[in-house]
Backbone as a chain_set.jsonl record, in Angstrom:
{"seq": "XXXXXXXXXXXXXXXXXXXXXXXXXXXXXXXXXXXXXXXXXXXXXXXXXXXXXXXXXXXXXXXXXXXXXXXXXXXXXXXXXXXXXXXXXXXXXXXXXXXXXXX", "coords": {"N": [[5.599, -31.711, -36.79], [6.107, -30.844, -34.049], [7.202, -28.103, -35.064], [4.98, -27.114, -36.052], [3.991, -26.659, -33.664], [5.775, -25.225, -32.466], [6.036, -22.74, -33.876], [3.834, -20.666, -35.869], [2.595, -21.396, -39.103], [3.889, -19.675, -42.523], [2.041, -17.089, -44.405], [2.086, -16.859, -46.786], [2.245, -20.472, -46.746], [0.151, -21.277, -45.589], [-1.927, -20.346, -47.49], [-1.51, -21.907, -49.802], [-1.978, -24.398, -48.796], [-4.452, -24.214, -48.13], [-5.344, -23.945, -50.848], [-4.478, -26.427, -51.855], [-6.125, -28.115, -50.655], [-9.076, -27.295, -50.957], [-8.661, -28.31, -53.651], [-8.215, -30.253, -54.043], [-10.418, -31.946, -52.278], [-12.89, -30.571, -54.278], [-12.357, -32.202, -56.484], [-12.039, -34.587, -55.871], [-15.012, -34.577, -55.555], [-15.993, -34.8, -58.298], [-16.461, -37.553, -59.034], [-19.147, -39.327, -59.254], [-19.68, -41.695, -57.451], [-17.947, -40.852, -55.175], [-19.07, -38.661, -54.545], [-21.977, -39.224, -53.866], [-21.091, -40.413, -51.676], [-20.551, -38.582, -50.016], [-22.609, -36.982, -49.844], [-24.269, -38.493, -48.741], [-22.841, -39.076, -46.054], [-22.322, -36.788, -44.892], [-25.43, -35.907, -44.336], [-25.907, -38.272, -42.473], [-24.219, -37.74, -40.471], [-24.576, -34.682, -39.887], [-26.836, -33.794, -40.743], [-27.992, -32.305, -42.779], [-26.446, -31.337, -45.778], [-23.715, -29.705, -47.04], [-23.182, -27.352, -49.108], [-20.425, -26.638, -51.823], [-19.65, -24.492, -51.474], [-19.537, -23.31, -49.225], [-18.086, -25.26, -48.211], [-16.081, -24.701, -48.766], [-15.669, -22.167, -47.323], [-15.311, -22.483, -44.952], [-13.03, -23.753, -45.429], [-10.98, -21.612, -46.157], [-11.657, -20.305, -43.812], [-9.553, -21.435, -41.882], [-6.798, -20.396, -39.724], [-3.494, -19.112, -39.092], [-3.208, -19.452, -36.429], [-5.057, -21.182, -35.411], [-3.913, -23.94, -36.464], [-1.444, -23.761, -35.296], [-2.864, -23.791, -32.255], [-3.987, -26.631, -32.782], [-1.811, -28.264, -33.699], [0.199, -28.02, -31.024], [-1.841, -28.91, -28.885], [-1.609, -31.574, -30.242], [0.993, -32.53, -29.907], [1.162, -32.674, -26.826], [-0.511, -35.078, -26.0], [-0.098, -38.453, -25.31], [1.353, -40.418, -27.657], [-0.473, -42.498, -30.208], [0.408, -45.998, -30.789], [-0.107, -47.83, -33.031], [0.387, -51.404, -34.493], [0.707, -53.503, -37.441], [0.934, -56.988, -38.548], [2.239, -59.542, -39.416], [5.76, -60.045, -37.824], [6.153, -57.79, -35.922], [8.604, -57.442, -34.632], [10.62, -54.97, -35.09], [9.275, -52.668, -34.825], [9.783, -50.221, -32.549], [9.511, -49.801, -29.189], [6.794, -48.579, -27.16], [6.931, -46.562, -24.978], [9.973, -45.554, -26.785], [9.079, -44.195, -28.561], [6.816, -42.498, -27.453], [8.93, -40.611, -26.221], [9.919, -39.447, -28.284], [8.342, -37.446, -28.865], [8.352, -36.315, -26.091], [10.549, -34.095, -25.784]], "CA": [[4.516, -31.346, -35.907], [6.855, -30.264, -33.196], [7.877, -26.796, -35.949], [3.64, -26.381, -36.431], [3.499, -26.347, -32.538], [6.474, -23.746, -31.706], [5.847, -21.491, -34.795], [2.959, -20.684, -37.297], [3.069, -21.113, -40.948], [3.712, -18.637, -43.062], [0.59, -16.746, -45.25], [2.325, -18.697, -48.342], [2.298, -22.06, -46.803], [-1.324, -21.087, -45.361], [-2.482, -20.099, -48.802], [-0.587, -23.124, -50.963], [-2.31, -25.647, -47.951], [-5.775, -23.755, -48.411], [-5.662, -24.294, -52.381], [-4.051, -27.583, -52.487], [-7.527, -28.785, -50.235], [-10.199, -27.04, -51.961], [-8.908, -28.583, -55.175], [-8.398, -32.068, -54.1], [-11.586, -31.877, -52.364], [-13.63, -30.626, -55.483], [-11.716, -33.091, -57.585], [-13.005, -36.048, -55.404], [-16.504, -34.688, -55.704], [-16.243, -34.595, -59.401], [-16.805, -38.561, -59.456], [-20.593, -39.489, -58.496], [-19.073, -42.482, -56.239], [-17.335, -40.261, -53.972], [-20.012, -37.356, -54.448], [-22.898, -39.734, -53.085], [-20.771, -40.981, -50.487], [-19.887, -37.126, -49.206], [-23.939, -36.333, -49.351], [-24.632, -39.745, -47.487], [-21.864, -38.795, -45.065], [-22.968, -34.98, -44.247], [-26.767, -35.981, -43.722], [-26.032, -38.707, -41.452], [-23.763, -37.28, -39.266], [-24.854, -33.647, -39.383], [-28.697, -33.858, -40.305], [-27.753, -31.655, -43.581], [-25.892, -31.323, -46.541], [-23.14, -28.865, -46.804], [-22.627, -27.012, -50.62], [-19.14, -26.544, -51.849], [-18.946, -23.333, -51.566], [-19.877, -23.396, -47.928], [-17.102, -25.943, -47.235], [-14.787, -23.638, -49.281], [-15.171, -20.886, -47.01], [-14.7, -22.884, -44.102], [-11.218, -23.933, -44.988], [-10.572, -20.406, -45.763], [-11.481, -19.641, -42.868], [-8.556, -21.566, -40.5], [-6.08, -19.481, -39.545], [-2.149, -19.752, -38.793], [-3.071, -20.15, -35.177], [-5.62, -22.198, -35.203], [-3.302, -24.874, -37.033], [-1.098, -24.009, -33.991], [-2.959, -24.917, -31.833], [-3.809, -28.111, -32.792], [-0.233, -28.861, -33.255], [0.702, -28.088, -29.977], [-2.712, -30.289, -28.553], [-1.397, -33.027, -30.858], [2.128, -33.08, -29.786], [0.913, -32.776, -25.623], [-0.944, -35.879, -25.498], [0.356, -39.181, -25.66], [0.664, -41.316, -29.147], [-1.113, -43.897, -30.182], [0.515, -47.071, -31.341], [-0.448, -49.855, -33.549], [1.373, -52.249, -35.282], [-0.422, -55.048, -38.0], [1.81, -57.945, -39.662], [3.32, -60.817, -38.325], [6.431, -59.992, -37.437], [6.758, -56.531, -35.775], [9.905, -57.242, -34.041], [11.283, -53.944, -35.83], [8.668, -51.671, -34.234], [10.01, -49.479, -31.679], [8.478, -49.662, -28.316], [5.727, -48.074, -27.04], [8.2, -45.879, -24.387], [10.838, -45.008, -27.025], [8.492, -43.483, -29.647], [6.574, -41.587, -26.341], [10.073, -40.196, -25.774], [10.555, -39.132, -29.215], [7.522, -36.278, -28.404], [8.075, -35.477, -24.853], [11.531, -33.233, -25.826]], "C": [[5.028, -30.399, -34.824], [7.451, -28.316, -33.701], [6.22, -26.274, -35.535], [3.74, -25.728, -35.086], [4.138, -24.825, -31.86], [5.593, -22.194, -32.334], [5.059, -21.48, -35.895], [3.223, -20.278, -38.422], [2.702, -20.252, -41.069], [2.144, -18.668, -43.7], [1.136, -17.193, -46.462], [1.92, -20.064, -47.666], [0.313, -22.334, -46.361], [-1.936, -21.311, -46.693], [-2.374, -21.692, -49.646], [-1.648, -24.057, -49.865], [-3.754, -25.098, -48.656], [-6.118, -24.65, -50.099], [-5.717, -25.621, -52.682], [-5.633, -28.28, -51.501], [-8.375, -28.557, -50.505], [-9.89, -27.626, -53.061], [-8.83, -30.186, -54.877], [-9.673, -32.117, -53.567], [-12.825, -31.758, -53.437], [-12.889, -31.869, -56.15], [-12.287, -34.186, -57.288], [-14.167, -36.218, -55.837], [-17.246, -34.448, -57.155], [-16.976, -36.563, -59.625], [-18.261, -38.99, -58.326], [-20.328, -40.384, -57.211], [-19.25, -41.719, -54.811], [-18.687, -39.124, -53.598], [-21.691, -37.951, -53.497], [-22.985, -40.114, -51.831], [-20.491, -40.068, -49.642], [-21.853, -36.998, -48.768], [-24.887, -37.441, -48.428], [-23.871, -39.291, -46.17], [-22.639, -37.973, -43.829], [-24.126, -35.667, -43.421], [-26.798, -36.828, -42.879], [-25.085, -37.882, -39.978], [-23.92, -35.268, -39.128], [-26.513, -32.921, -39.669], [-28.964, -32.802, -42.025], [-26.411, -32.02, -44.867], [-24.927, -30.295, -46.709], [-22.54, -28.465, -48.185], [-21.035, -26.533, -50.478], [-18.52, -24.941, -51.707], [-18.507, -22.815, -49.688], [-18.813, -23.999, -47.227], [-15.807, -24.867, -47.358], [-14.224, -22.602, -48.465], [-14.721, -21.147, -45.593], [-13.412, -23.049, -43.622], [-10.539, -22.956, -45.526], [-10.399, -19.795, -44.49], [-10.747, -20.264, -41.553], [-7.417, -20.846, -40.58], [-4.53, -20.434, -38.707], [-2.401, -20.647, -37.348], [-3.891, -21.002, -34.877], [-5.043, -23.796, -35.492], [-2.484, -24.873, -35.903], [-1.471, -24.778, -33.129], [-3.341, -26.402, -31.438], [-2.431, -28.919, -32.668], [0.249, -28.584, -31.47], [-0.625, -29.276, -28.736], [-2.163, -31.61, -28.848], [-0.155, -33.643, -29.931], [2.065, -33.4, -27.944], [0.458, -33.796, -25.424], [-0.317, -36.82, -25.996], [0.072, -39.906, -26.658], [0.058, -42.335, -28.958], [-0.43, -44.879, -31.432], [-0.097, -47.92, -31.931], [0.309, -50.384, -34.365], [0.759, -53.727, -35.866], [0.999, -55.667, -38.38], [2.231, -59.149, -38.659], [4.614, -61.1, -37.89], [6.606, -58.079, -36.81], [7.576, -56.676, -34.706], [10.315, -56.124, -34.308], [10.377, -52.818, -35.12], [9.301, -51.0, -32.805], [8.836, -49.708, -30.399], [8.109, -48.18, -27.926], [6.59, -46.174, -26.242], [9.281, -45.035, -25.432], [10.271, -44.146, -28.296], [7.453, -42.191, -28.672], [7.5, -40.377, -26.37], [10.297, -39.29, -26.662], [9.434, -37.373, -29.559], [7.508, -35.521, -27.217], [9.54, -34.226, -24.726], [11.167, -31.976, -26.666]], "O": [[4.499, -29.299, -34.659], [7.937, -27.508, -32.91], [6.069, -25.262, -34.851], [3.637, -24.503, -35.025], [3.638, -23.891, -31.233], [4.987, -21.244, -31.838], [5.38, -22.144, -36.881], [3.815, -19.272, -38.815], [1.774, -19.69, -40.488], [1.316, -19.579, -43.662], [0.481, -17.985, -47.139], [1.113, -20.727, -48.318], [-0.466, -23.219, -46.717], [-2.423, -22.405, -46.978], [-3.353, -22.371, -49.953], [-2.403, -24.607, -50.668], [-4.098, -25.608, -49.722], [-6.857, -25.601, -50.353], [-6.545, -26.13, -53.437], [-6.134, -29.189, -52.162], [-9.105, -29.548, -50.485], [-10.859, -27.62, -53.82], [-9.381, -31.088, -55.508], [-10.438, -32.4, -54.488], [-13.661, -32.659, -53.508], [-13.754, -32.726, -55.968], [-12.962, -34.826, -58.095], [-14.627, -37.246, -56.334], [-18.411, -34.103, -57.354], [-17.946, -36.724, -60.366], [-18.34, -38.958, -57.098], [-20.651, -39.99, -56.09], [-20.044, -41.792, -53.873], [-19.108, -38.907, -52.462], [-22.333, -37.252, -52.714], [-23.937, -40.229, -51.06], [-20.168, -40.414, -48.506], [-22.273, -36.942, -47.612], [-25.859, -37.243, -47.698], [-24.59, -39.185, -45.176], [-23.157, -38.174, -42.73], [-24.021, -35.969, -42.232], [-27.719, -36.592, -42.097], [-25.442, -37.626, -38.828], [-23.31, -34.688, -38.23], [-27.114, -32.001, -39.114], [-30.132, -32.625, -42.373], [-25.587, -32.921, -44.709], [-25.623, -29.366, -46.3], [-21.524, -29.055, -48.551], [-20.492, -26.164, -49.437], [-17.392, -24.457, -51.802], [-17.551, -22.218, -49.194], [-18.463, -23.672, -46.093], [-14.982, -24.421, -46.562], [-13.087, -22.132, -48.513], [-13.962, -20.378, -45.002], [-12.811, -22.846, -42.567], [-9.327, -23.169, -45.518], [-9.491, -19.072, -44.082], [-11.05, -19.9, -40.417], [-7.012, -20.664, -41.728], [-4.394, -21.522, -38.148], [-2.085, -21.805, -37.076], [-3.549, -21.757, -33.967], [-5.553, -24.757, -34.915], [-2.581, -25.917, -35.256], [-1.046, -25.908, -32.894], [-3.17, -27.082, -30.426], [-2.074, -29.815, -31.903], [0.759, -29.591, -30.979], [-0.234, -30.179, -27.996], [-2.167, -32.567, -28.075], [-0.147, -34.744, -29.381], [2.826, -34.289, -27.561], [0.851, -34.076, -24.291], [0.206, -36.578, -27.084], [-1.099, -40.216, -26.879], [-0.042, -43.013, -27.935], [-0.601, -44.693, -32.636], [-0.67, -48.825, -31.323], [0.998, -49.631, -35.052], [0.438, -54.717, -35.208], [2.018, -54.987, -38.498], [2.427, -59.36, -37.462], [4.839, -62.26, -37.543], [7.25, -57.283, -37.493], [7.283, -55.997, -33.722], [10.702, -55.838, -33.174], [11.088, -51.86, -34.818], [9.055, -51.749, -31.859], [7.619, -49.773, -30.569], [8.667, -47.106, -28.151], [6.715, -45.086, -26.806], [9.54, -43.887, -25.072], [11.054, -43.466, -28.959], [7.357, -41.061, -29.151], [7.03, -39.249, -26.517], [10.823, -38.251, -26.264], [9.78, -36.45, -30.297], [6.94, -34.437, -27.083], [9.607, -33.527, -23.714], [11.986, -31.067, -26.804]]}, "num_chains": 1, "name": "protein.A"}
């Protein structure tokens, strides 16, 4: 995260990221399941439906720096911890995983 934030990916790793999410995306929405549960999704939380080609051009259209700067947003604010199981003795505290972003 700390690499996204200094310096933006290359137009290969752009490209290769672009492809590899339009195709897992379509691929999901090949099974009706998932495909009902995307057009349930959309219309509740944006009042519409959004065709694939439409999303397609969306995630064409982020750019090196825009991936920037999210990475550099991400890495500025403080993490968020959680920890499930019944023993997380082994978890790092809260402080030394902080620490491990503020350099």
């Amino acid at each position: 995260m700390a690499r996204l934030a200094l310096e933006p990916v290359t137009d290969e790793e752009l490209s290769r990221a672009r492809n590899m999410l339009k195709c897992n995306v379509l691929t999901q929405l090949e099974s009706r399941l998932v495909l009902f549960e995307d057009i349930g999704r959309q219309i509740l939380t944006y009042g519409k439906r959004e065709g694939t080609a439409e999303m397609c051009a969306k995630i064409d259209a982020v750019t090196a720096q825009d991936i920037q700067e999210i990475a550099r947003k991400a890495i500025t604010k403080p993490p968020t911890l959680a920890s499930v199981g019944e023993n997380i003795s082994n978890v790092p505290a809260y402080e030394e995983i902080a620490s491990w972003f503020s350099h």
